[in-house]
C-alpha positions, 0 to 999 in steps of 0.5 A: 492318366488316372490318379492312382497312376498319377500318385504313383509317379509322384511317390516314386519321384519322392523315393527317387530323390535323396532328401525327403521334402514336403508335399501338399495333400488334398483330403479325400473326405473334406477336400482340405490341403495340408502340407505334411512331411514325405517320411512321417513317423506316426499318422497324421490326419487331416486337422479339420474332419480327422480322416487319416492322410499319411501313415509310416510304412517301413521308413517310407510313408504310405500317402493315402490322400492326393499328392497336389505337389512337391514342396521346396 
């Protein structure tokens, strides 16, 4: 399974779930993991190199960075 198939069951899993959560994202650029919200209302980059790991897409967020997992 590539990771953008990979990403894609994942984002449906948050989208099929009634509550939104917190996932961990791994930063494409500096390897970094951060958690951040599943439905973030403004951008959210990485606090270490500034690359853009989430951005809000029509009350969804549109993840750009690898989903590492889904948080409690």
């Amino acid at each position: 399974m590539g990771d953008s198939e990979q990403k894609n069951l994942s984002l449906s899993k948050i989208k099929n779930e009634c509550k939104t959560k917190f996932v961990k994202v791994h930063c494409n650029k500096c390897k970094n993991e951060q958690n951040i919200f599943s439905c973030v209302s403004s951008k959210v980059e990485c606090l270490v190199c500034g690359e853009l790991l989430a951005e809000p897409c029509g009350g969804r967020s549109k993840i750009k960075g690898k989903i590492l997992e889904i948080l409690n």
